[in-house]
LORODREN-729367 format. One record per residue: residue in one letter; x, y, z of N, C-alpha, C in turn. Coordinates in steps of 0.02 Angstrom, whole numbers, padded with zeros to 5 digits, always signed. Example, Ala and Ser with C-alpha at 12.3 -4.5 7.8 and 13.67 -1.06 7.14 Angstrom:
BEGIN
a+00660-00284+00390+00615-00225+00390+00660-00165+00390/s+00642-00112+00354+00684-00053+00357+00645+00002+00394/
// end
This chain:
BEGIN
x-01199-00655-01253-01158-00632-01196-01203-00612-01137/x-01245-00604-01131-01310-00566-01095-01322-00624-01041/x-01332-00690-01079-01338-00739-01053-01288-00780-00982/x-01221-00757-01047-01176-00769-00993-01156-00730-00908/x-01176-00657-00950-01175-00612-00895-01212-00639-00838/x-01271-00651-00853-01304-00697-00821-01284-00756-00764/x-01260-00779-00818-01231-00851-00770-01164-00835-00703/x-01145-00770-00760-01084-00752-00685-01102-00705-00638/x-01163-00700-00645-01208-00666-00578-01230-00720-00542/x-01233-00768-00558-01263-00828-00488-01198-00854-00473/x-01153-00845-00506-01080-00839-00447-01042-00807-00411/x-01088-00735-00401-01048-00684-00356-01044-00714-00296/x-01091-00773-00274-01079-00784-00179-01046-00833-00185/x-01027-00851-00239-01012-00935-00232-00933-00962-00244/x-00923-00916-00305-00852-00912-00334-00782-00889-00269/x-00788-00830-00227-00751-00799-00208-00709-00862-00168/x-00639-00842-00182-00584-00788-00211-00601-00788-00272/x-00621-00835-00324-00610-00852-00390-00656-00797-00414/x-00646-00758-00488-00700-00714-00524-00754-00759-00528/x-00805-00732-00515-00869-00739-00535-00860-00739-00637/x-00872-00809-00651-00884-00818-00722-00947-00841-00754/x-00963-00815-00789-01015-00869-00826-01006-00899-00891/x-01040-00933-00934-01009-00974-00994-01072-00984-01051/x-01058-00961-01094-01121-01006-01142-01096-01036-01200/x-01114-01091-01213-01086-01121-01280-01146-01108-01338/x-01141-01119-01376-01180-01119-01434-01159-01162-01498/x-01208-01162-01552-01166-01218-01609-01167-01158-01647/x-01141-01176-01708-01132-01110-01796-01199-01093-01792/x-01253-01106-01777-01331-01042-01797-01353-01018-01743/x-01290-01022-01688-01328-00979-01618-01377-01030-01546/x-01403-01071-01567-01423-01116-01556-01380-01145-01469/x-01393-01120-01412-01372-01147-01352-01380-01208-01352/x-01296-01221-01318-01294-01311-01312-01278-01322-01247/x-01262-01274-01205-01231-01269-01140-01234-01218-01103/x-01241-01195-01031-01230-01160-01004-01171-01165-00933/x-01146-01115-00911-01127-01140-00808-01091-01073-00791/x-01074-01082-00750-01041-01026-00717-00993-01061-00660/x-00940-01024-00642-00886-01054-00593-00923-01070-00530/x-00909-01123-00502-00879-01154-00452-00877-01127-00382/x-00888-01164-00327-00844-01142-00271-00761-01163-00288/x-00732-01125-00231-00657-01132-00244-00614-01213-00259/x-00571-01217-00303-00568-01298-00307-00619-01337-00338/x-00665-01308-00374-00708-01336-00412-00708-01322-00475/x-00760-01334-00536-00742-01335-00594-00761-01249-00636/x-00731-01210-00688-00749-01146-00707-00803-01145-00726/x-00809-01096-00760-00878-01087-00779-00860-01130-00867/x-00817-01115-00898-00778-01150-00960-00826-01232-00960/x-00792-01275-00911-00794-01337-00897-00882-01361-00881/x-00885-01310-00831-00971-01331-00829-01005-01319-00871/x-01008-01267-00918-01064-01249-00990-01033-01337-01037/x-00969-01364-01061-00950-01411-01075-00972-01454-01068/x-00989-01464-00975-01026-01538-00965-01093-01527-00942/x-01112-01470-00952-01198-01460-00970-01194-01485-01052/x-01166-01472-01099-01190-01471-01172-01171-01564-01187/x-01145-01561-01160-01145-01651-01133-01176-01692-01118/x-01198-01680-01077-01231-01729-01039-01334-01706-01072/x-01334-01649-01107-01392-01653-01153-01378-01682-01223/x-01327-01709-01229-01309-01744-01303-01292-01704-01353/x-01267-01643-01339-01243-01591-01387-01168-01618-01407/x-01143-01605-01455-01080-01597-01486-01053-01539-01480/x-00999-01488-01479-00993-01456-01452-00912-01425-01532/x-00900-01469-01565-00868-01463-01617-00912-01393-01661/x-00847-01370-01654-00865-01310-01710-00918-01271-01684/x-00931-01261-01614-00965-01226-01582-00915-01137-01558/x-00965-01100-01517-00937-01037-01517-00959-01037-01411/x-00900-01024-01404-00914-01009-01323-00904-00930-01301/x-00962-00903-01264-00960-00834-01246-00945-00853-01162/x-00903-00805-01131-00869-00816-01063-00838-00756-01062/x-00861-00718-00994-00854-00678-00970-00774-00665-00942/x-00760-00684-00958-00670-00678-00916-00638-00731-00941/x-00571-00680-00972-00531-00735-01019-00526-00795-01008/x-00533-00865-01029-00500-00923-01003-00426-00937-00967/x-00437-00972-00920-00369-00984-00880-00334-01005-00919/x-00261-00996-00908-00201-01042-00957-00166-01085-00916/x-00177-01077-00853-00120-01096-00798-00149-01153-00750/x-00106-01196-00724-00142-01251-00702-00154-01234-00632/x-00188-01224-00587-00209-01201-00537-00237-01260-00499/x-00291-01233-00449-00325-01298-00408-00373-01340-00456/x-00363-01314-00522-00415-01339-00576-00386-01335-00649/x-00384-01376-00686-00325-01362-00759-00352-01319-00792/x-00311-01310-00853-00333-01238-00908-00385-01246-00935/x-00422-01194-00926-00501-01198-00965-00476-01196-01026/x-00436-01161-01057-00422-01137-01127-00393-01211-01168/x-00388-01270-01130-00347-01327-01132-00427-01357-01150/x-00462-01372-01129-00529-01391-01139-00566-01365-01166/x-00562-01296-01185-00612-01273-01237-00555-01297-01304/x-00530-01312-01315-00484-01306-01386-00488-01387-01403/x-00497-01457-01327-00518-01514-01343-00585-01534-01337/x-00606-01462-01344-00686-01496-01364-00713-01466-01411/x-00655-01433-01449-00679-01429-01533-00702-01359-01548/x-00713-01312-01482-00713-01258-01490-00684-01198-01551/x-00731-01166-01584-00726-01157-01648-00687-01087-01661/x-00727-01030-01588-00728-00961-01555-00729-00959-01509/x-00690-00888-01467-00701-00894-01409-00716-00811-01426/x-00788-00804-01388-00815-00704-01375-00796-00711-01317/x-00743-00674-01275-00725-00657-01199-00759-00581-01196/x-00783-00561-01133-00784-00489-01109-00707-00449-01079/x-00675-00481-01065-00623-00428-01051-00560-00485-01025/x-00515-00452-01030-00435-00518-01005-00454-00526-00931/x-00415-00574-00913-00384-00574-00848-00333-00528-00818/x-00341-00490-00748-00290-00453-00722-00227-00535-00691/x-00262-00565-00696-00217-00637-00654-00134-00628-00685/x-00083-00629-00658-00016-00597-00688-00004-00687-00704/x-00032-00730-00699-00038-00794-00725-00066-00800-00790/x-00120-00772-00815-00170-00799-00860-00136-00717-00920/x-00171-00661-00891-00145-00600-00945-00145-00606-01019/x-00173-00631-01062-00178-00641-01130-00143-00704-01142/x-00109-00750-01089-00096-00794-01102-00155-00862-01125/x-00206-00853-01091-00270-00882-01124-00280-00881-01212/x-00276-00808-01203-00294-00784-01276-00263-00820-01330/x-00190-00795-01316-00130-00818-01355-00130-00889-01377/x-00151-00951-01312-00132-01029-01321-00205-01021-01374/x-00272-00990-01345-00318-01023-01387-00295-01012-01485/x-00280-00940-01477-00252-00909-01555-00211-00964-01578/x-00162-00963-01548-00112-01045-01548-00137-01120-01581/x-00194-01144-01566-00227-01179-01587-00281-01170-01624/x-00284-01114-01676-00312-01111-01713-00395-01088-01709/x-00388-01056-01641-00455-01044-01605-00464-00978-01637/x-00517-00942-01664-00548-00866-01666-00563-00840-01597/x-00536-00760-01568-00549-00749-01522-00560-00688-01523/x-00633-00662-01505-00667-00595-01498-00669-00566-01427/x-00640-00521-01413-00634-00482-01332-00677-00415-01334/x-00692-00384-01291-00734-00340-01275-00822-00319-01241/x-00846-00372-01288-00930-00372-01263-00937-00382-01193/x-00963-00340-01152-00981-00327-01106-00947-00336-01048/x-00874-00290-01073-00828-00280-01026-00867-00267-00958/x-00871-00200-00942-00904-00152-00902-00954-00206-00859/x-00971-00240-00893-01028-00273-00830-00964-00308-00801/x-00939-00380-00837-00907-00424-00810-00852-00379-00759/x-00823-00326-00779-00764-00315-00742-00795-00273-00687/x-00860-00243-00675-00896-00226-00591-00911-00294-00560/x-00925-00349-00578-00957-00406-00562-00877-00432-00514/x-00824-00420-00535-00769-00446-00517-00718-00397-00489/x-00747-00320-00478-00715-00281-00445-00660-00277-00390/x-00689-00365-00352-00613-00362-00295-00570-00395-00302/x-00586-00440-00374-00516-00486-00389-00499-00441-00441/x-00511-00401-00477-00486-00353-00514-00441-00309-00455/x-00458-00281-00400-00420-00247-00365-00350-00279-00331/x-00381-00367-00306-00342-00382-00280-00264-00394-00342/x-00277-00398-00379-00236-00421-00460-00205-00382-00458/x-00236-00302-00467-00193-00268-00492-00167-00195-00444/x-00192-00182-00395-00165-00152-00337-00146-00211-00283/x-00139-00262-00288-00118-00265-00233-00160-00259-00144/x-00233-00249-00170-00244-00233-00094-00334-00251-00117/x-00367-00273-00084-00453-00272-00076-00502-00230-00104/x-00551-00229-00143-00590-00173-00145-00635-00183-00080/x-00632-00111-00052-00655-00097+00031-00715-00047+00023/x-00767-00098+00039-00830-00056+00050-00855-00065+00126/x-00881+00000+00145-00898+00029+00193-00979+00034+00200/x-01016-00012+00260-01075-00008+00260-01088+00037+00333/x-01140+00080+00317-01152+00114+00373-01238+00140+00378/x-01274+00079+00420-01344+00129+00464-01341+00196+00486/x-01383+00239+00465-01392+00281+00513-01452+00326+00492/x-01470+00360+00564-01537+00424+00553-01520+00479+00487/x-01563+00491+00497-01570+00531+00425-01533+00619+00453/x-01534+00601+00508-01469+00670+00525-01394+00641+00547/x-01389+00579+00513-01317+00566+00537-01292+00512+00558/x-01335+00495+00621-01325+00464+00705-01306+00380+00669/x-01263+00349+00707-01258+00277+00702-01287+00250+00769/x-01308+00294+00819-01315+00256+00878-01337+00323+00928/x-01370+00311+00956-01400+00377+01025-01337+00387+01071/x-01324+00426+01090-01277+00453+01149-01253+00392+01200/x-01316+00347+01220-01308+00303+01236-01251+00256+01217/x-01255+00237+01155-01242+00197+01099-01279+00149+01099/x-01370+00146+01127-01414+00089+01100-01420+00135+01002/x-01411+00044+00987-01394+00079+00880-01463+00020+00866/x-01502-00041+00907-01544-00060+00880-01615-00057+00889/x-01659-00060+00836-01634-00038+00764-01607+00028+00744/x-01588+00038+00718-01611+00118+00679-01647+00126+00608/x-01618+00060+00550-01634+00049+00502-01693-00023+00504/x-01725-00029+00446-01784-00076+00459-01722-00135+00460/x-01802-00207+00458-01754-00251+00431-01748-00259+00377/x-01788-00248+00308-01761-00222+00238-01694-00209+00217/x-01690-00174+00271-01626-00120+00256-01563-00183+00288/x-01580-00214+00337-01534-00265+00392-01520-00325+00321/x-01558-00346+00301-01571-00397+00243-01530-00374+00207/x-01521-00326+00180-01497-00312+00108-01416-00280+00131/x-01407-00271+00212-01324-00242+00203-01304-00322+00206/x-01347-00383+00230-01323-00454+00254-01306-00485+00160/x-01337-00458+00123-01328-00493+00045-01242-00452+00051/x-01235-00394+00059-01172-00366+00051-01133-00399+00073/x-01119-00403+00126-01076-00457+00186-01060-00518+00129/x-01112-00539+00099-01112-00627+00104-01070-00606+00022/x-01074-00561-00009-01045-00537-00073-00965-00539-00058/x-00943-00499+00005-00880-00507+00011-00834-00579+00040/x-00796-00570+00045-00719-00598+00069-00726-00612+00119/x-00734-00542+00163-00717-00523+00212-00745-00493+00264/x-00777-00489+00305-00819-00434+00348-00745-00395+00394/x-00750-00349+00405-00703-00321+00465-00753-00278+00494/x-00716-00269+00564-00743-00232+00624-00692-00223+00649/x-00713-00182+00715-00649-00168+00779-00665-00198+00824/x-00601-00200+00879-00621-00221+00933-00679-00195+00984/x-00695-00117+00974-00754-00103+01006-00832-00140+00977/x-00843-00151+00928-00900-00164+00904-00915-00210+00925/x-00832-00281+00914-00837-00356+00972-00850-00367+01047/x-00842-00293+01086-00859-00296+01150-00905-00283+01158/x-00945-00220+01104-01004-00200+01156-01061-00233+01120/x-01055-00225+01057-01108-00270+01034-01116-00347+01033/x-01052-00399+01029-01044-00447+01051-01077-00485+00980/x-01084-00441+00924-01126-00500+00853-01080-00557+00814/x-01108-00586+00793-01086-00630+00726-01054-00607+00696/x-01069-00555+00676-01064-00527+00586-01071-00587+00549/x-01102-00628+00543-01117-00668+00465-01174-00647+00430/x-01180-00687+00379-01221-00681+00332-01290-00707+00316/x-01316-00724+00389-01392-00759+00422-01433-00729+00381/x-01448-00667+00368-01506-00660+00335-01514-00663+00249/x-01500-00696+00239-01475-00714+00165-01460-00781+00158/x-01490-00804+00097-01472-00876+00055-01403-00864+00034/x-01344-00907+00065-01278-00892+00029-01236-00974+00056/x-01235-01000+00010-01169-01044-00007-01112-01039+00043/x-01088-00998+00060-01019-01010+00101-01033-00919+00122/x-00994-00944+00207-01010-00859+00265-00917-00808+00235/x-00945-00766+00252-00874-00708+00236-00818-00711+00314/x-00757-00739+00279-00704-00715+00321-00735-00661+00398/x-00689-00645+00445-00710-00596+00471-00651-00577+00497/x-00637-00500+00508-00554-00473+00517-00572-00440+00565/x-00531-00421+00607-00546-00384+00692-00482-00340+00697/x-00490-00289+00680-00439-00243+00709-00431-00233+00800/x-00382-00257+00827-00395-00285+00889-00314-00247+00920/x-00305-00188+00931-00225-00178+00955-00198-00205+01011/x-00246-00198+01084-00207-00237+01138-00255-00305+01125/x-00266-00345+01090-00315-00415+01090-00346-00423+01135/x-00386-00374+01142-00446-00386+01193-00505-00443+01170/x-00515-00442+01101-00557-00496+01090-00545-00577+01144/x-00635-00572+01175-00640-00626+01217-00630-00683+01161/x-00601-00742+01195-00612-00806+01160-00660-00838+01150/x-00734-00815+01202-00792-00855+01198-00823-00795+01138/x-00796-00755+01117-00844-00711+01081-00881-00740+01026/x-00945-00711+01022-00976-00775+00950-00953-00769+00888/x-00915-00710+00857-00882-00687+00804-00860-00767+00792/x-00830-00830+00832-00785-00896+00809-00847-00923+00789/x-00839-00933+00729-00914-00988+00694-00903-01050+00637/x-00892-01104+00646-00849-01164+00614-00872-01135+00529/x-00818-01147+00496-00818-01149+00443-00802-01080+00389/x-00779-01041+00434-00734-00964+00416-00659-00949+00467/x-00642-00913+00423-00574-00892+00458-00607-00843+00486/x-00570-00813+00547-00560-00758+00602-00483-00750+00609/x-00483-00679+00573-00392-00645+00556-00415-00604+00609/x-00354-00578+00667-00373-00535+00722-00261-00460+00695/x-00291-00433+00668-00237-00391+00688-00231-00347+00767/x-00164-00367+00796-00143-00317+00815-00095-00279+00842/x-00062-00225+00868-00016-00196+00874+00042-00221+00938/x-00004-00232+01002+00059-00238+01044+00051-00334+01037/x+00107-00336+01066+00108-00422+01072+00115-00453+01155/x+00049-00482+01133+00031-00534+01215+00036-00600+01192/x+00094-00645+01204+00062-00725+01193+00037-00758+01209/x+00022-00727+01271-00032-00789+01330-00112-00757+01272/x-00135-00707+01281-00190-00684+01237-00207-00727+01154/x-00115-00716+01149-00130-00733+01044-00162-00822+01070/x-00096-00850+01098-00127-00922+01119-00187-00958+01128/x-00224-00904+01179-00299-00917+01186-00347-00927+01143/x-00320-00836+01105-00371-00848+01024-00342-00884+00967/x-00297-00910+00967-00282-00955+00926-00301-01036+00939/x-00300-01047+00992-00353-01103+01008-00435-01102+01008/x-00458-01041+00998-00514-01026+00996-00522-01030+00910/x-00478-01031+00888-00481-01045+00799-00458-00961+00760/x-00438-00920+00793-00403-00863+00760-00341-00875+00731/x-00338-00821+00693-00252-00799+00663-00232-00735+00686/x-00194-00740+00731-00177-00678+00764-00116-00676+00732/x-00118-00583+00696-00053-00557+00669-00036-00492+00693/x+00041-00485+00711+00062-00429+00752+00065-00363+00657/x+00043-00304+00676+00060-00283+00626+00060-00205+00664/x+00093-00186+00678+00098-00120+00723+00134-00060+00672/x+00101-00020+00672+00133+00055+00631+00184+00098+00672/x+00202+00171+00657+00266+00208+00684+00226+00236+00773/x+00133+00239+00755+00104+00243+00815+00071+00199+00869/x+00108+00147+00872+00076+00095+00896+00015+00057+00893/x-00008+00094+00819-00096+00055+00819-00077+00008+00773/x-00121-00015+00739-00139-00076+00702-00117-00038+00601/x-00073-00048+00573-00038-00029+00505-00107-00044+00471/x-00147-00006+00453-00211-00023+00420-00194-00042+00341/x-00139-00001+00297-00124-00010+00240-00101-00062+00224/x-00057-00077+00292-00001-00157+00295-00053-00226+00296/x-00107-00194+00340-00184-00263+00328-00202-00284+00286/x-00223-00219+00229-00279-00243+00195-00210-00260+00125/x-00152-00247+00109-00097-00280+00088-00090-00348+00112/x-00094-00381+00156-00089-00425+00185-00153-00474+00178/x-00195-00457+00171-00295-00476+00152-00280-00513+00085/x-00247-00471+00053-00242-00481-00016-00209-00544-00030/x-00158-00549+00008-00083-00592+00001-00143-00652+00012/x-00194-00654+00072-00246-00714+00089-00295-00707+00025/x-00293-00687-00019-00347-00694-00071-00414-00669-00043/x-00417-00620-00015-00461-00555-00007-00481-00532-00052/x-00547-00542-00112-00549-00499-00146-00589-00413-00132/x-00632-00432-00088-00686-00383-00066-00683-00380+00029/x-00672-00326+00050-00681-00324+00114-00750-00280+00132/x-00794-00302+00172-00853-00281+00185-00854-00230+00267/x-00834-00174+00273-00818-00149+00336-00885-00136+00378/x-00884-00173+00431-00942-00142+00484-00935-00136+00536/x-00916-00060+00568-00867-00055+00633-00897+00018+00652/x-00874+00038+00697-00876+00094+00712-00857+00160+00702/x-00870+00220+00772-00878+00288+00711-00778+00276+00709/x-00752+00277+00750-00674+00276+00744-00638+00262+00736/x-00660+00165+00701-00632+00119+00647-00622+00159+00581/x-00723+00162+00577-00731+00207+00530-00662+00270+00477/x-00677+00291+00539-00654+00367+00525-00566+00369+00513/x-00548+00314+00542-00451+00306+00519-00461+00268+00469/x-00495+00226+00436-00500+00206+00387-00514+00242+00326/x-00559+00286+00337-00567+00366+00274-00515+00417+00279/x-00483+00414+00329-00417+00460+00327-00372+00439+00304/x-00361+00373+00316-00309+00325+00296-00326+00325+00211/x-00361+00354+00185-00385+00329+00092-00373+00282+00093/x-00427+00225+00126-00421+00167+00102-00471+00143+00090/x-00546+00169+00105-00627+00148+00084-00619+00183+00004/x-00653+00125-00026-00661+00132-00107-00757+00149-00111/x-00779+00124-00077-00848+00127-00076-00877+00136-00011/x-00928+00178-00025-00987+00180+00053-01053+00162+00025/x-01089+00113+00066-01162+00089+00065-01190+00105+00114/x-01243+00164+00099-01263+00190+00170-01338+00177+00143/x-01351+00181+00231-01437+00152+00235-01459+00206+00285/x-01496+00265+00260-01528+00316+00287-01608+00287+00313/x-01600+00297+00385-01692+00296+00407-01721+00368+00427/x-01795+00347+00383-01831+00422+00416-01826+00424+00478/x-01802+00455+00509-01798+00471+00589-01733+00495+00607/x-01770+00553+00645-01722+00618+00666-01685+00586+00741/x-01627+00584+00761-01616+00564+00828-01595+00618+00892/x-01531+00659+00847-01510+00725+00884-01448+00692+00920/x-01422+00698+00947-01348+00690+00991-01344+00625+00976/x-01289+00589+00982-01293+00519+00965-01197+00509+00936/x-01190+00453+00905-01125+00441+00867-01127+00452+00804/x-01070+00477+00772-01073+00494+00691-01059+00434+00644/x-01055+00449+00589-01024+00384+00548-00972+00356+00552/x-00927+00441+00588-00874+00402+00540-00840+00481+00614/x-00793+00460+00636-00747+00518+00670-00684+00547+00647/x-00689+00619+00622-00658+00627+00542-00622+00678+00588/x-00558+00699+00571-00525+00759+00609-00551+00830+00576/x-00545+00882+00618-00579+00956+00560-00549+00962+00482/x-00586+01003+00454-00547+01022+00403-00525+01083+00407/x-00450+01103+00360-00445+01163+00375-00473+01202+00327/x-00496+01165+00268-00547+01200+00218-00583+01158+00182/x-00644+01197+00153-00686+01145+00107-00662+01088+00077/x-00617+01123+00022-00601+01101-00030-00550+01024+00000/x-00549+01052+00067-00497+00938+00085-00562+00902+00091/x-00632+00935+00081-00680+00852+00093-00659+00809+00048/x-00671+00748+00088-00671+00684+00040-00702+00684-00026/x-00697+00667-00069-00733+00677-00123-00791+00623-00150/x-00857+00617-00180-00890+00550-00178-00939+00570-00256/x-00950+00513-00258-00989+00514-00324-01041+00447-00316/x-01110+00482-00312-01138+00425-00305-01172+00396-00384/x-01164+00319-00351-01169+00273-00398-01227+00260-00388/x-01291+00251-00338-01366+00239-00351-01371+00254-00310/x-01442+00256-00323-01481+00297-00248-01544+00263-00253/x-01581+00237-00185-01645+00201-00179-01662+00178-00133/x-01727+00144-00136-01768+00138-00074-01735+00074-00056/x-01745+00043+00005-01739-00016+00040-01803-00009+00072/x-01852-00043+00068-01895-00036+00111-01903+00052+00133/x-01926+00052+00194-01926+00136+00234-01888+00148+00221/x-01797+00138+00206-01759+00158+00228-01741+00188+00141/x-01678+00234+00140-01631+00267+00078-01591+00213+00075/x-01561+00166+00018-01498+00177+00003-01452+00205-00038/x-01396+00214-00031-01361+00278-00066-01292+00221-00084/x-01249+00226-00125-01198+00197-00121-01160+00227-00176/x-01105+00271-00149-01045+00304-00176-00982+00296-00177/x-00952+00313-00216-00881+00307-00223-00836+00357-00243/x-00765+00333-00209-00719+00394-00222-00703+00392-00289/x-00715+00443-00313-00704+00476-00401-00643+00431-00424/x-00631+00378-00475-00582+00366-00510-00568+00300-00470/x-00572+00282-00405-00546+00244-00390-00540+00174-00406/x-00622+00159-00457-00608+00072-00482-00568+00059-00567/x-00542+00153-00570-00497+00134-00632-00427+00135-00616/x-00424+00058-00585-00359+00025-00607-00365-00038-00652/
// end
């Protein structure tokens, strides 16, 4: 299983929407006959590729034992049932790490393989496989994205000097390694301030990655320019926002956007109604990199599951915060966090925490 774990780690950039899977076949003495891991989208599982790896080396595959990280599909999708092909290729066992949340698949894998006379062992190395797949696990079974929050800043705070010059603050170490994050998710989001003044990409340039992340623009009066470079062939650009201009939506929709009206009881942008809506697009992971006041309605709103912060030695003093949080009226309402690692990036800290409880659904 170790192995496999394996294999569905070289599909975290590659798979999304689909779980990141991996696959190992073996014969009765252990003996590997196959390996693979899933696919880009519309391509073959990880099931199918360990199959036609053990194949195409002249293995037989009868009375063999397949370890795979996430139950086999049952359901015919953009790709037929893995569980349909492990059972015609003689498959003896199946060791899974944990079911599918898919309200398609749900032990229905299990069941057809049991059905055909298949042995089926669940559990080994739940815990890895089901962090490895954290936003299609979220998207499955809430209904909504797992939403991580990346944020630069000085080691007293600052995202940006008074000014708001913010580059650098963090090395490029630190620039490198939030760009592997990005290219991990779905999704990048920002606001419309970050699209005006900083005017970036947001892709996933500094990193080896297979296919660039979505990018979402919280945008209320659609100020986003049409020439903005955020439009980059070969990703969607979702623009929410609140009031409705059609000469505007028009523009950016010829510019290659999806402009959606989604307005709350205060005229801003329904942030809960979005990332509900992200989901409905097969969002599994949203990667947030916006500002302090994106930020900061987004942590009020309880809707960041994770923060990845990148601390640099260097003191700045007045400047922008992370995150623009309203007072408290006592301690005990701080947000609550639990960090999950802590470490170097180059010069810089990274820290990356989470709200207590939140990836047990």
């Amino acid at each position: 299983m170790r192995q496999a774990l394996d294999q569905a780690a070289q599909a975290r950039l590659l798979a999304p929407p689909n779980p990141a899977v991996g696959c190992v076949i073996t014969d009765a003495h252990g003996n590997i006959l196959g390996t693979g891991h899933t696919q880009r989208v519309g391509g073959p599982h990880a099931e199918v590729m360990a199959l036609r790896d053990a194949a195409a080396q002249g293995h037989s595959t009868q009375g063999g034992t397949a370890y795979v990280t996430l139950e086999p599909c049952s359901h015919q999708g953009r790709t037929g049932p893995c569980c349909d092909a492990l059972v015609a290729a003689g498959i003896r066992k199946v060791v899974a790490s944990i079911a599918d949340p898919n309200p398609l698949v749900a032990g229905n894998g299990f069941a057809r393989l049991r059905a055909a006379g298949v042995e089926v062992e669940v559990g080994a190395g739940a815990a890895e496989a089901r962090e490895l797949n954290l936003g299609f696990f979220s998207r499955m079974v809430r209904k909504t994205p797992w939403v991580r929050m990346k944020i630069a800043a000085s080691l007293d705070g600052r995202t940006a000097m008074a000014s708001g010059d913010s580059q650098w603050i963090t090395s490029p170490a630190a620039r490198a390694d939030g760009h592997a994050s990005r290219a991990r998710a779905c999704a990048v989001l920002t606001g419309i301030g970050t699209v005006l003044k900083d005017r970036p990409t947001l892709d996933a340039r500094l990193v080896d990655t297979p296919r660039q992340p979505h990018l979402v623009v919280v945008d209320s009066r659609l100020e986003t320019p049409p020439d903005a470079p955020i439009f980059i062939a070969g990703r969607a650009v979702y623009i929410y926002a609140s009031s409705q201009n059609d000469a505007k939506k028009q523009a950016l929709e010829a510019a290659g956007a999806t402009v959606l009206y989604l307005p709350d009881m205060a005229g801003r942008v329904d942030l809960t109604a979005m990332l509900h809506e992200l989901a409905r697009r097969e969002i599994n992971e949203v990667h947030v990199e916006a500002g302090h006041t994106l930020n900061g309605a987004l942590i009020q709103a309880g809707l960041v599951d994770e923060f990845l912060l990148y601390l640099a030695p260097k003191l700045i003093g007045p400047g922008l915060d992370m995150a623009h949080l309203l007072p408290l009226a006592k301690l005990s309402d701080a947000v609550p966090l639990a960090f999950t690692s802590v470490g170097m990036v180059g010069p810089d800290l990274r820290i990356t925490a989470r709200i207590p409880g939140r990836d047990q659904f």
